[in-house]
ROVEXGU-306536 format. One line per field, with one value per residue (C-alpha): residue number from 1; residue in one letter; x, y, z. Coordinates in nm, 2 decimals, always signed. Layout:
N
num: NUM	...
residuo: a	...
c1: X	...
c2: Y	...
c3: Z	...
***
This chain:
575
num: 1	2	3	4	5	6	7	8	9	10	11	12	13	14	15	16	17	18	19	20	21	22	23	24	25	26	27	28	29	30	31	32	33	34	35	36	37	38	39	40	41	42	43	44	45	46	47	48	49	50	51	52	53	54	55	56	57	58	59	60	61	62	63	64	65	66	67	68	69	70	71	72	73	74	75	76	77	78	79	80	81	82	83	84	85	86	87	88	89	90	91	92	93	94	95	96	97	98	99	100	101	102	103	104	105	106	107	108	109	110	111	112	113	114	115	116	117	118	119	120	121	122	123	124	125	126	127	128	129	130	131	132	133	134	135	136	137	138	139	140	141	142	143	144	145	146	147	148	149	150	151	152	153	154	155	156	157	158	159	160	161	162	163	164	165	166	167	168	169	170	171	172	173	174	175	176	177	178	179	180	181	182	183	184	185	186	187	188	189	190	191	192	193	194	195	196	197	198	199	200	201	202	203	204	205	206	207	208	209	210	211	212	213	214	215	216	217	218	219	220	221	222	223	224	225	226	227	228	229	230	231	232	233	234	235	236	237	238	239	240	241	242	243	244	245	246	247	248	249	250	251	252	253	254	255	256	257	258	259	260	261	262	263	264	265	266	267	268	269	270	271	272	273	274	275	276	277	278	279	280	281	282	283	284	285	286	287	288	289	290	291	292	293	294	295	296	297	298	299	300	301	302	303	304	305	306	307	308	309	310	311	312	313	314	315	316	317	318	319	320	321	322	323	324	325	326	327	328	329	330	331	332	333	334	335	336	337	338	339	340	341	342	343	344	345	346	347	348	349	350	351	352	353	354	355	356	357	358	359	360	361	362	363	364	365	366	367	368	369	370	371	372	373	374	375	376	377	378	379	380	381	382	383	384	385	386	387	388	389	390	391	392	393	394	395	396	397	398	399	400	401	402	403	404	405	406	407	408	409	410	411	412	413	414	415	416	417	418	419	420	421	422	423	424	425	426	427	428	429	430	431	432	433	434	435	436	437	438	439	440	441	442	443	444	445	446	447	448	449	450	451	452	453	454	455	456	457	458	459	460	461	462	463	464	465	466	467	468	469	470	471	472	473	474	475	476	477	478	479	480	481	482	483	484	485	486	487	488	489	490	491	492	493	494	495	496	497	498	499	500	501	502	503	504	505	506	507	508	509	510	511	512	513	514	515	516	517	518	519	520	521	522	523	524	525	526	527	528	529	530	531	532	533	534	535	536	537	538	539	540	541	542	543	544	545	546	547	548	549	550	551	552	553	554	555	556	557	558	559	560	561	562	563	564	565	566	567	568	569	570	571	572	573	574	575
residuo: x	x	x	x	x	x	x	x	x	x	x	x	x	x	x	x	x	x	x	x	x	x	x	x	x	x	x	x	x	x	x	x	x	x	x	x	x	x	x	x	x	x	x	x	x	x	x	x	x	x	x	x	x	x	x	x	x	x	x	x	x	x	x	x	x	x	x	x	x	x	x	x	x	x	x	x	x	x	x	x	x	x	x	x	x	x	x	x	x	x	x	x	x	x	x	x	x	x	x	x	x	x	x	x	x	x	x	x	x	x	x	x	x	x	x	x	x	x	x	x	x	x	x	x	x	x	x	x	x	x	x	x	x	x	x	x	x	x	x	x	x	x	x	x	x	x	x	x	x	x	x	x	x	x	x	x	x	x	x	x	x	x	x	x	x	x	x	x	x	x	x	x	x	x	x	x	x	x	x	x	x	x	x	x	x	x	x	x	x	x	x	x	x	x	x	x	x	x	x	x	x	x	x	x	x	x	x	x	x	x	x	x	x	x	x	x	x	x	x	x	x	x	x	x	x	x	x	x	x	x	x	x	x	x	x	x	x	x	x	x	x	x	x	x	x	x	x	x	x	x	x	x	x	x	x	x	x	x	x	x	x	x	x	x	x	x	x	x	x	x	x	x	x	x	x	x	x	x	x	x	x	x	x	x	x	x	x	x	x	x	x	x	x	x	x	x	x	x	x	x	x	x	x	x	x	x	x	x	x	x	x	x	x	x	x	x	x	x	x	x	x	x	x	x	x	x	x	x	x	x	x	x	x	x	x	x	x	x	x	x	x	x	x	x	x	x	x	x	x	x	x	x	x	x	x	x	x	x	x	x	x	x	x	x	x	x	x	x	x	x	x	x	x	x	x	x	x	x	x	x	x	x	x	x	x	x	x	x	x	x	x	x	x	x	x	x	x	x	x	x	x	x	x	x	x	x	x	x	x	x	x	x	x	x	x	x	x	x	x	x	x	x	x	x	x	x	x	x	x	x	x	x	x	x	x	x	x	x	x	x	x	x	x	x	x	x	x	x	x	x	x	x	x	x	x	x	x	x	x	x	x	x	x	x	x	x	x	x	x	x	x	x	x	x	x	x	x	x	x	x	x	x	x	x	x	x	x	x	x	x	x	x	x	x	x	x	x	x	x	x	x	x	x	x	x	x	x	x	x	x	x	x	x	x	x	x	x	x	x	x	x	x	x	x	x	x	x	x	x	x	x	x	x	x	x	x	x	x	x	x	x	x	x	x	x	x	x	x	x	x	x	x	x	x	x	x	x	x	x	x	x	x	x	x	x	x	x	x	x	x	x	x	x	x	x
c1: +7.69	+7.96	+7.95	+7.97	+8.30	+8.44	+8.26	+8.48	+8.79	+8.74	+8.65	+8.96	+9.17	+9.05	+9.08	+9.42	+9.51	+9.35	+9.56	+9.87	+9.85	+9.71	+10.04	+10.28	+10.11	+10.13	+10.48	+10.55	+10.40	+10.57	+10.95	+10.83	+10.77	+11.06	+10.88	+11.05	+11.31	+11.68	+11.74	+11.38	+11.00	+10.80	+10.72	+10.36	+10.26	+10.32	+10.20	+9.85	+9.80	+9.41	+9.32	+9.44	+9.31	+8.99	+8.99	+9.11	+8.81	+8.50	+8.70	+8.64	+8.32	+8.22	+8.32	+8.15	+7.82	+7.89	+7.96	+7.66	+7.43	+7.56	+7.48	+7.12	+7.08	+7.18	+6.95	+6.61	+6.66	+6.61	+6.95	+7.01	+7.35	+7.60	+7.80	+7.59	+7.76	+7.85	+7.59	+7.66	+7.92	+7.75	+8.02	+7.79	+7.45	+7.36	+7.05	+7.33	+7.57	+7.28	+7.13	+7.42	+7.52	+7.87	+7.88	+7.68	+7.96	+8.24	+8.11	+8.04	+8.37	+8.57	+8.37	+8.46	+8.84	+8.81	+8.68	+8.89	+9.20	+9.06	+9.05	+9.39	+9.56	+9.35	+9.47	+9.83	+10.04	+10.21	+10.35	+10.44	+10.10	+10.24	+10.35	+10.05	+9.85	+10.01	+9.93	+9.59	+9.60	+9.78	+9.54	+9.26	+9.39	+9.49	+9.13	+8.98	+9.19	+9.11	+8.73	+8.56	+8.41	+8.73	+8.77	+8.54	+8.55	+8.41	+8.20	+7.84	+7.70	+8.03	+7.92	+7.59	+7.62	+7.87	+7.61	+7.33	+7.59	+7.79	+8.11	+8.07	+8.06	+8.47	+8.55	+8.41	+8.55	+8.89	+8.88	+8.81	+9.13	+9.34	+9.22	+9.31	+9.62	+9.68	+9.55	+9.73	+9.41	+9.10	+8.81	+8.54	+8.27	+8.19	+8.46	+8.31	+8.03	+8.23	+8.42	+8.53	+8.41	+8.11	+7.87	+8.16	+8.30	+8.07	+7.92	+7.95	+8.29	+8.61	+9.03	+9.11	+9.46	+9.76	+10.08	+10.29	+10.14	+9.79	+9.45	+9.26	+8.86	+8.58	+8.23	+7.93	+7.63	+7.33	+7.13	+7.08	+7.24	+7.54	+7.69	+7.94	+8.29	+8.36	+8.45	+8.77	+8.79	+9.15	+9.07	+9.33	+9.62	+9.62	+9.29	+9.15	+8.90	+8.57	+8.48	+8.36	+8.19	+8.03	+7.74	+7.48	+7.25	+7.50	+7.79	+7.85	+8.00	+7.69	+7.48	+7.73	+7.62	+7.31	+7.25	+7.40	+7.79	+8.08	+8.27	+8.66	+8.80	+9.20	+9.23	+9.57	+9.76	+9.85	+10.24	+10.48	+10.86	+10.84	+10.72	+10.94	+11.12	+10.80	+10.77	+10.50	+10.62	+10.56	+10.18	+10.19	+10.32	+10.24	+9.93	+9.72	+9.90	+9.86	+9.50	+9.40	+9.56	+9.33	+9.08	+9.13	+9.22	+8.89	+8.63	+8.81	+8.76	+9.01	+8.86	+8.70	+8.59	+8.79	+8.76	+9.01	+8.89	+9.13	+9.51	+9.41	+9.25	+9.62	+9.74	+9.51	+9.58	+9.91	+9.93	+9.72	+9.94	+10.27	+10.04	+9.89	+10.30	+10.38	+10.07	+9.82	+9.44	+9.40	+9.04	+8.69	+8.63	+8.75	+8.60	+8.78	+8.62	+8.77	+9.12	+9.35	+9.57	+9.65	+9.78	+9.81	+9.55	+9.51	+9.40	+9.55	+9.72	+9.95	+10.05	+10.23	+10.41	+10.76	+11.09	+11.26	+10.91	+11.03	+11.35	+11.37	+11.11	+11.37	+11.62	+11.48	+11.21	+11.27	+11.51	+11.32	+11.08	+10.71	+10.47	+10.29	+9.92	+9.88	+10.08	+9.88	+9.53	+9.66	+9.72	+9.41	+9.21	+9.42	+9.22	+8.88	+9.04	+8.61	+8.49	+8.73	+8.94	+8.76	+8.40	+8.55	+8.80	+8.48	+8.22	+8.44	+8.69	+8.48	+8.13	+8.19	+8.03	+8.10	+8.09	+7.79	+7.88	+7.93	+8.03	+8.23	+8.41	+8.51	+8.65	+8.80	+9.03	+9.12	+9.47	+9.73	+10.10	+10.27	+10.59	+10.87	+10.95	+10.60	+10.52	+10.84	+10.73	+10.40	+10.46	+10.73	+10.63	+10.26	+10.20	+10.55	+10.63	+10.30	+10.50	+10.22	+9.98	+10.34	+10.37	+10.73	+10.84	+10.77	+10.92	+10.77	+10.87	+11.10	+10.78	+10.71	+10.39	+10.15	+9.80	+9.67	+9.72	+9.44	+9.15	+8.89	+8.60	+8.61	+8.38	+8.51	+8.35	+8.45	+8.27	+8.17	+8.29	+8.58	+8.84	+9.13	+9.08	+8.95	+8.63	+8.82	+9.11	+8.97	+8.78	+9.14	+9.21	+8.98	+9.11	+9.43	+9.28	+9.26	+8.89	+8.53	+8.48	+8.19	+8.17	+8.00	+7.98	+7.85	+7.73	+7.91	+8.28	+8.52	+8.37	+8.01	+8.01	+8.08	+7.96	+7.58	+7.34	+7.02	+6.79	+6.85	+6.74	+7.00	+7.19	+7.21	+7.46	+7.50	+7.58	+7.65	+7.70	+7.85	+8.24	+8.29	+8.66	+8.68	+8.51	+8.36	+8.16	+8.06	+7.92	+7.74	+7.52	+7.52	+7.22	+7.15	+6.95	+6.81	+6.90	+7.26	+7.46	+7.45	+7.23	+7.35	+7.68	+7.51	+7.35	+7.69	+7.90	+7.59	+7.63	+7.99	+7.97	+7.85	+7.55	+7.40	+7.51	+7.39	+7.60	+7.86	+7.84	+8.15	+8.40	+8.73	+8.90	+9.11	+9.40	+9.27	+9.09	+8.84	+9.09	+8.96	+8.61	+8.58	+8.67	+9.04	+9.29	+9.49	+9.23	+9.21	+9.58	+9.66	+9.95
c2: +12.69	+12.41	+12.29	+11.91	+11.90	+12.15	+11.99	+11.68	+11.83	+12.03	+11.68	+11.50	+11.74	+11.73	+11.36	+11.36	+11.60	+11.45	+11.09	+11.27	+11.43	+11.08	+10.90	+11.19	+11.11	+10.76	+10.77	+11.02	+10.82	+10.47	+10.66	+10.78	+10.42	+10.29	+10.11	+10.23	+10.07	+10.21	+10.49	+10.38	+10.42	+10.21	+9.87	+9.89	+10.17	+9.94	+9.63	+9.47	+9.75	+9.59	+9.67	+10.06	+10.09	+10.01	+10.24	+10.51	+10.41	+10.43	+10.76	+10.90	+10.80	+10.93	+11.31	+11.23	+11.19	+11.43	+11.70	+11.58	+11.59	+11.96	+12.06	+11.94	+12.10	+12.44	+12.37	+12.40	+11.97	+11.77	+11.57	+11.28	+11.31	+11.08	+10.94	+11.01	+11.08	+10.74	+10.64	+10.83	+11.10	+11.43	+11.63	+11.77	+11.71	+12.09	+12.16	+12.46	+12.16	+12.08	+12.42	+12.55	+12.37	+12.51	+12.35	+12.04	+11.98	+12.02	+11.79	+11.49	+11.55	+11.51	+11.23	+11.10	+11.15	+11.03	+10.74	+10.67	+10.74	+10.49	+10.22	+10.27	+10.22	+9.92	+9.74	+9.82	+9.49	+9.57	+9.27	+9.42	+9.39	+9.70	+9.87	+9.80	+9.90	+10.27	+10.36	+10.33	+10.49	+10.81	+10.77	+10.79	+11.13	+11.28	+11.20	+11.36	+11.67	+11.75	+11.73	+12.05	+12.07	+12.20	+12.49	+12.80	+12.94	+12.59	+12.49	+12.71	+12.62	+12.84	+13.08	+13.12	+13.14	+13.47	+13.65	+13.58	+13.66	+13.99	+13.78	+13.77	+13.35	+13.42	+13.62	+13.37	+13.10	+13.30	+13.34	+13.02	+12.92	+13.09	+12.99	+12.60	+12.67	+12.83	+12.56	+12.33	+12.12	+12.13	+12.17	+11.89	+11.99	+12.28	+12.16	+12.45	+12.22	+11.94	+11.89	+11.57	+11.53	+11.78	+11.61	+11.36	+11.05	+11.14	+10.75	+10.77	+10.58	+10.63	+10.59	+10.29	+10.31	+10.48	+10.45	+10.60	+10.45	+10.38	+10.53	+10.25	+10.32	+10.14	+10.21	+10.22	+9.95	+10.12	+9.80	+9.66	+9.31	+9.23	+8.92	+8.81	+8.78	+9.18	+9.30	+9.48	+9.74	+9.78	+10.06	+10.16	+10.40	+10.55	+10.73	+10.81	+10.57	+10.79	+10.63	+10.38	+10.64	+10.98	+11.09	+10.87	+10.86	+10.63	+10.51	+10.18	+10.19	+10.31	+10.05	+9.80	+9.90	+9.91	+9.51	+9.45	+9.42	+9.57	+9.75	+9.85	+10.07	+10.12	+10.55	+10.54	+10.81	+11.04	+10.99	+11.27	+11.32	+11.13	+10.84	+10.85	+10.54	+10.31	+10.04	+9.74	+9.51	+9.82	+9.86	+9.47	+9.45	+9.82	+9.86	+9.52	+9.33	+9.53	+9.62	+9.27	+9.26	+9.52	+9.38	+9.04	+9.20	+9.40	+9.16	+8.88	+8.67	+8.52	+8.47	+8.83	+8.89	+9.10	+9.32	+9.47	+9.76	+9.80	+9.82	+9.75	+9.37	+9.35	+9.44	+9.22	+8.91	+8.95	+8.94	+8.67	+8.44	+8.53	+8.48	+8.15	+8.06	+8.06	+7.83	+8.05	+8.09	+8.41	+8.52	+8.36	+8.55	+8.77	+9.02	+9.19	+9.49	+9.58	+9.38	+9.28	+8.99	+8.89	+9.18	+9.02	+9.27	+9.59	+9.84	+10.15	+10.21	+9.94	+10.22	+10.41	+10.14	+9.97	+9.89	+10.21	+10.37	+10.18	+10.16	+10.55	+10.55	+10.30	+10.55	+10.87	+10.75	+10.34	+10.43	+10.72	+11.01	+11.04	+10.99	+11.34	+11.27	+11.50	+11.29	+10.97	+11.15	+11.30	+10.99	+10.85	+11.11	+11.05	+10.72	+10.89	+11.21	+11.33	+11.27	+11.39	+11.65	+11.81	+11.82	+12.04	+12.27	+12.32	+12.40	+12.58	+12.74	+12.83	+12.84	+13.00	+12.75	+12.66	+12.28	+12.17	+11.97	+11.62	+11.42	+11.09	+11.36	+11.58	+11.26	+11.16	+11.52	+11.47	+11.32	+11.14	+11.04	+10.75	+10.68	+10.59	+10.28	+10.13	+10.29	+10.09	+9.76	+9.77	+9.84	+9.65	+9.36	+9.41	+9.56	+9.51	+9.14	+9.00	+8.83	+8.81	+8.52	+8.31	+8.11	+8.13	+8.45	+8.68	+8.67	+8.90	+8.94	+8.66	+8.39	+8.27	+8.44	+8.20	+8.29	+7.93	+7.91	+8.13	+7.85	+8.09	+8.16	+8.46	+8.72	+8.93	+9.21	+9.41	+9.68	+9.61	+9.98	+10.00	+10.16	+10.08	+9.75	+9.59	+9.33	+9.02	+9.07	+9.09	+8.79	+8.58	+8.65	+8.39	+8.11	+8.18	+8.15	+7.82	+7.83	+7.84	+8.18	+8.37	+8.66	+8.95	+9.18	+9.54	+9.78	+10.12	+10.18	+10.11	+10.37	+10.36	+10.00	+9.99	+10.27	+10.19	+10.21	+10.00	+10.28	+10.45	+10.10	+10.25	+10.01	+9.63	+9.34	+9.00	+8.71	+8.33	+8.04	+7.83	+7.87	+7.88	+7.87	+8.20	+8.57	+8.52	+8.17	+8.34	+8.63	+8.41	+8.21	+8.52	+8.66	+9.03	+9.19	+9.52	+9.72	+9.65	+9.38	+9.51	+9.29	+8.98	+9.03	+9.09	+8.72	+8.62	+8.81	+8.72	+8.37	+8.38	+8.61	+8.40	+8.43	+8.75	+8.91	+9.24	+9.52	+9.67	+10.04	+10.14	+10.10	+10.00	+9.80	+9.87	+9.86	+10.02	+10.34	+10.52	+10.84	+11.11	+11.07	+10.97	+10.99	+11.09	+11.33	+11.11	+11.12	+11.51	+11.54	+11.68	+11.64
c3: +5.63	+5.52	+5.21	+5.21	+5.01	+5.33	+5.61	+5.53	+5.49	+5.81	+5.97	+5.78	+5.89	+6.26	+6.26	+6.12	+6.41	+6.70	+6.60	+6.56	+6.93	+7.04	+6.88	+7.02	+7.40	+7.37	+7.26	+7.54	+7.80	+7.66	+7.69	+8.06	+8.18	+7.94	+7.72	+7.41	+7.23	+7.26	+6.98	+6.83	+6.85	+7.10	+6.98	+7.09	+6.90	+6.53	+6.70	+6.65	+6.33	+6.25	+6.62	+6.63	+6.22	+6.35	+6.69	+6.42	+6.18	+6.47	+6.61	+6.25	+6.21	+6.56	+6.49	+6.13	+6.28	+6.56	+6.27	+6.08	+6.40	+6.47	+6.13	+6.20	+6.51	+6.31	+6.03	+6.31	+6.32	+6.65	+6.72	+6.97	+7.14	+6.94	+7.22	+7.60	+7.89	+8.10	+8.36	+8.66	+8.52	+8.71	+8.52	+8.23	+8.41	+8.38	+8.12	+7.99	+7.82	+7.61	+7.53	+7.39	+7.03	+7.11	+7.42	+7.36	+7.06	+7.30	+7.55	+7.26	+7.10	+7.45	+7.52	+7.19	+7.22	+7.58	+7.45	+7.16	+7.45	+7.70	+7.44	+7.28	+7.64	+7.67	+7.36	+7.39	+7.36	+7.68	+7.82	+8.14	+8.36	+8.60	+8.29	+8.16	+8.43	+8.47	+8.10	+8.16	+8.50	+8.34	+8.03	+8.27	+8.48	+8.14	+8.00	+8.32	+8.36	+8.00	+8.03	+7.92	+8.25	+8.43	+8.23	+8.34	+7.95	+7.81	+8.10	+8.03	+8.39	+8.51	+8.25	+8.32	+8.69	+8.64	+8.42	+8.68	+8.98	+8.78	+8.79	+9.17	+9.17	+9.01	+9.28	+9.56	+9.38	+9.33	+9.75	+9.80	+9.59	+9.75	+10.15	+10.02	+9.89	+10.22	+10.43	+10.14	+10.06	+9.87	+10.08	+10.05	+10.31	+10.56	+10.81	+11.09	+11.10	+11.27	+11.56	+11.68	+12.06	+12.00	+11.74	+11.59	+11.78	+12.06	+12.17	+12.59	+12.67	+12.88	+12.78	+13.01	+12.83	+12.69	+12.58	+12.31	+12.03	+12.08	+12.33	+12.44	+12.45	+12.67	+12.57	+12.79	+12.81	+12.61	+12.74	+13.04	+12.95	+12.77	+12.59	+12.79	+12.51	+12.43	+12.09	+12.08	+11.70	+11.53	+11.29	+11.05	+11.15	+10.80	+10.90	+11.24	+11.41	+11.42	+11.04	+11.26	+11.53	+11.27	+11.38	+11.60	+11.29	+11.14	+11.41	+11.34	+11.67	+11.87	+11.68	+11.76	+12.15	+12.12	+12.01	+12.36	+12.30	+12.51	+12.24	+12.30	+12.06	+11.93	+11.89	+11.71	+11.79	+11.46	+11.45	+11.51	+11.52	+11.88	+11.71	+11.36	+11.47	+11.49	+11.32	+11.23	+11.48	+11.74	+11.62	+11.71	+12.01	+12.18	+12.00	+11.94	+12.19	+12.46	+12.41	+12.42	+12.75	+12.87	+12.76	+12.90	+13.22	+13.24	+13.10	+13.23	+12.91	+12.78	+12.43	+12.30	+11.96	+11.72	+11.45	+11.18	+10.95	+10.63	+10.71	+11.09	+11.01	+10.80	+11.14	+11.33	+11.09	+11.13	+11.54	+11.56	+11.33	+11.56	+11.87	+11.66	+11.62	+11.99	+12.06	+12.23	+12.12	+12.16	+11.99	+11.96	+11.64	+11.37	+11.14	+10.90	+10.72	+10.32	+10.42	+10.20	+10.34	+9.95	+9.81	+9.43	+9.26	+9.45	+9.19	+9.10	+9.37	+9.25	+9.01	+9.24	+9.43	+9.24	+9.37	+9.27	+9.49	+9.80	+9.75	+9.77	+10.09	+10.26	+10.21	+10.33	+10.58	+10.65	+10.96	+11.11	+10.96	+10.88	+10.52	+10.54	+10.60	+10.31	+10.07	+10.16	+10.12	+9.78	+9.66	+9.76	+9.62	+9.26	+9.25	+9.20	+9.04	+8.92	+9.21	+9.47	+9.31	+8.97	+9.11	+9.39	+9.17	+8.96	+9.24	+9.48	+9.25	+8.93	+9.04	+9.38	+9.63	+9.94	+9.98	+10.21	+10.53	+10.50	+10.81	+10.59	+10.38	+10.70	+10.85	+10.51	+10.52	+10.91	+10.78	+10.98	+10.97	+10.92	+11.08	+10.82	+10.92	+10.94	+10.62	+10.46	+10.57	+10.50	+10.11	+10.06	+10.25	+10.13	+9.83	+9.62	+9.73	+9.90	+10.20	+10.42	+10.22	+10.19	+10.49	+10.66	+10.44	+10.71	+11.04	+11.26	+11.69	+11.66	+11.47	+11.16	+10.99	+10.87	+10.88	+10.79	+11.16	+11.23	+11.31	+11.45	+11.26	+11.03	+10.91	+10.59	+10.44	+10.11	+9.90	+9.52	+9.43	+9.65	+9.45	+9.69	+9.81	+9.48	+9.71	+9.44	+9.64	+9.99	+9.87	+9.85	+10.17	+10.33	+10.18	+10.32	+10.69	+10.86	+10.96	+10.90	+10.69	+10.54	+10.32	+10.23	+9.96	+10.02	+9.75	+9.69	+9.77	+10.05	+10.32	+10.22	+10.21	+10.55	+10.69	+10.64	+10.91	+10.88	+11.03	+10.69	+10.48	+10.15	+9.97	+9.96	+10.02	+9.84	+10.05	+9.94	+10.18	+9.95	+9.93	+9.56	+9.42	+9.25	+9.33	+8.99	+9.07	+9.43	+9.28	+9.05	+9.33	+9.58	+9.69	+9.69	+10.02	+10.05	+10.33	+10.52	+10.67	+10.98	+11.12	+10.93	+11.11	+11.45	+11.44	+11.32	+11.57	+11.90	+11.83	+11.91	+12.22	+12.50	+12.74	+12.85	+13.14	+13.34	+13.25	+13.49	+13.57	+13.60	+13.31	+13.32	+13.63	+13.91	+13.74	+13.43	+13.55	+13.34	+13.23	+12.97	+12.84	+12.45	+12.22	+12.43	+12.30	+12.03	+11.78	+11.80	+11.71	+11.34	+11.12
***
């Protein structure tokens, strides 16, 4: 055993280590984002000296205690872990991290240094807020690559599971590598037990329309009366519509049905080279446009309820303002599902978006091309890099699982295209200068945009965990509409906060009829309920829809036949 006298050299000299690597990434990330003074060393990095001095201090102190407690735990001693995992962190959950004083020092010290990391990005004196916002976005991926965990020589759970297995779990894993790389994902759930049409998107219905851009869907009564306004869906185009029709145990759609509504859906179609010329004002006018005509023309209501999940209620705001600007009344409601129609605070995604970002995307797409499905869902999975990217290069690739089936995440790596110029407008028109909440900066089929216009009453929903559209942002967006609003705030993240069938009574939502100033001050007098706001929204949406009527048989009209069954052909497309 150490000597005292050597234990604190050995810790001295670690410490003395660990901040000179921490200075050399800081510095290195500060000249990547030009931060750093010309032919010097960043500013930041010898500004606010009392605040890193003290970081430095507890960061010593921390690996003292943790070389202390391991010195314990070697002399026969109990020892409680010095610095815990963080609530929820299923990354060293295995009894193995804790078994193992080797191990169970490697997992304290990471946590340490991940700590000690986290914090120094945070107290940087950067002035720039996007500057700002990207050091501790890369902090955070650096932090989480480097975790112990990812590695199978420092991760005992990988260890132990190719002793019991005679090193067949590396072998599997090693074969399941190289079948991703090949289909150029990582896998995320047993897609052989999925297919859309079979036990996916499967709710009875008919394609009444179709045209380049969009499949238009009817579905059929499941009661015997109906409210008489219809509801017509605008899902988003960056994903496929069945989000909102998985499995009958929890399709929001079928639900939707069965409370006695007449539900038409938009099946966008997943854009190829035919469509690289499309553009936003195209998803207007061919896609939303169009299918409220059909639905007008088939309901014969001129007044239907709408609904806009995500990008699509951006879409959906955004057509009813230019319809708004050329004096029609076009809707008798509006719900919009985790929308952003302020696009001031959006997260991390914010990180990957500048002008030199669009800028180049103008260039090589903005006339005619396609954003890879691939690219987008990458990027998507970068914000929630532990739970979307490590926990599966750690289970499939070094343990040698297969990933069980899981309905949201098979949907979730069904990925579509974008076509170029749609994809330019809607980041630099959205998330680089935040046109849309500016009334008369956007001009959009010949009208000024100004969503003030829109008088109807509104409906918005947003997720407390959803980690790309931030529920503080989505909650801006009503006070930018012209009309009664209400709004709801679901537990979990963007799909899960949504997607959450009653019949299953998991989760809860806050609501707060009072229209408070700030997110803060709603949040503050909301109430929580257990369960979901499905049927909060139902009472809302009913009381808007008219009398009840006997439902027709047949779908469609004359001149909108019933075509394909559901869920259609579009949404079966890949990239």
């Amino acid at each position: 055993m150490m000597t005292p006298e050597q234990s604190r050299e050995a810790m001295e000299g670690w410490i003395r280590a660990s901040q000179n690597f921490m200075q050399g990434f800081f510095a290195q990330m500060a000249s990547q984002q030009n931060l750093a003074q010309s032919g010097g060393a960043p500013q930041f990095l010898n500004a606010d000296g009392e605040r890193m001095t003290q970081l430095q201090r507890e960061h010593a102190e921390l690996h003292a205690r943790l070389w202390v407690s391991m010195l314990a735990r070697k002399a026969g001693e109990d020892a409680e872990p010095i610095v815990p995992p963080p609530a929820g962190d299923r990354r060293f959950k295995g009894p193995e991290w804790a078994v193992s004083p080797v191990h169970d020092y490697m997992r304290q010290a990471y946590l340490i240094n991940a700590r000690f990391l986290t914090e120094v990005a945070d107290s940087l004196p950067i002035p720039d807020h996007l500057l700002r916002e990207r050091v501790r976005f890369m902090t955070r991926q650096y932090v989480d690559a480097l975790a112990p965990s990812n590695f199978a020589a420092s991760n005992p759970e990988v260890v132990q599971r190719a002793v019991e297995t005679n090193g067949e779990s590396l072998t599997k894993g090693l074969l399941n590598l190289i079948g991703d790389v090949e289909k150029g994902s990582i896998s995320m759930t047993d897609e052989s037990a999925f297919e859309v049409g079979r036990n996916l998107a499967i709710s009875p219905g008919s394609v009444i329309f179709e045209n380049e851009i969009m499949q238009l869907i009817q579905y059929a009564p499941a009661t015997d009366k109906v409210y008489k306004r219809p509801l017509l869906m605008v899902p988003p185009c960056i994903n496929k519509y069945y989000i909102l029709d998985l499995q009958p145990e929890n399709s929001y759609v079928r639900y939707i049905v069965e409370q006695g509504f007449t539900v038409f859906m938009v099946s966008w179609r997943n854009a190829k080279a035919a469509q690289a010329q499309l553009g936003w004002e195209d998803y207007i006018e061919d896609g939303i446009f169009k299918a409220l005509d059909v639905v007008r023309a088939v309901t014969r209501v001129e007044k239907p309820n709408v609904l806009g999940f995500c990008i699509g209620g951006t879409m959906l705001a955004s057509a009813l303002a230019i319809l708004r600007a050329r004096g029609e009344d076009p809707v008798e409601s509006v719900t919009l599902l985790t929308t952003l129609l302020d696009f001031s605070e959006t997260g991390d995604i914010a990180c990957f978006v500048d002008e030199a970002m669009v800028a180049a995307r103008e260039a090589t797409i903005g006339k005619g091309g396609l954003m890879g499905g691939r690219e987008l869902s990458q990027v998507f999975s970068c914000l929630r890099p532990n739970d979307l990217v490590w926990n599966y290069v750690v289970d499939n690739y070094l343990k040698g699982n297969k990933p069980p089936a899981f309905d949201l995440l098979y949907w979730n790596a069904d990925s579509t295209n974008l076509p170029g110029p749609f994809a330019a407008f809607y980041l630099r028109n959205m998330y680089l200068e935040n046109n849309l909440r500016v009334p008369g900066k956007l001009r959009l089929l010949g009208e000024s945009i100004d969503l003030g216009r829109i008088e109807c009453p509104a409906f918005f929903v947003a997720s407390r965990e959803d980690h790309i559209v931030p529920w503080r942002t989505s909650f801006l967006g009503r006070r930018l509409l012209g009309g009664e609003t209400r709004f709801v705030l679901g537990a979990s993240g963007h799909i899960a906060g949504v997607v959450n069938h009653p019949g299953k009574n998991k989760r809860s939502y806050w609501s707060n009829d009072v229209s408070p100033a700030t997110s803060d001050e709603w949040l503050d007098g909301a109430t929580e309920h257990k369960g979901s706001w499905w049927p909060s929204w139902i009472e809302w949406l009913g009381a808007r829809s008219g009398d009840l009527l006997a439902a027709r048989e047949k779908l469609g009209s004359r001149e909108y036949k019933p075509g394909e069954d559901a869920p259609g052909h579009y949404v079966k497309e890949g990239i």
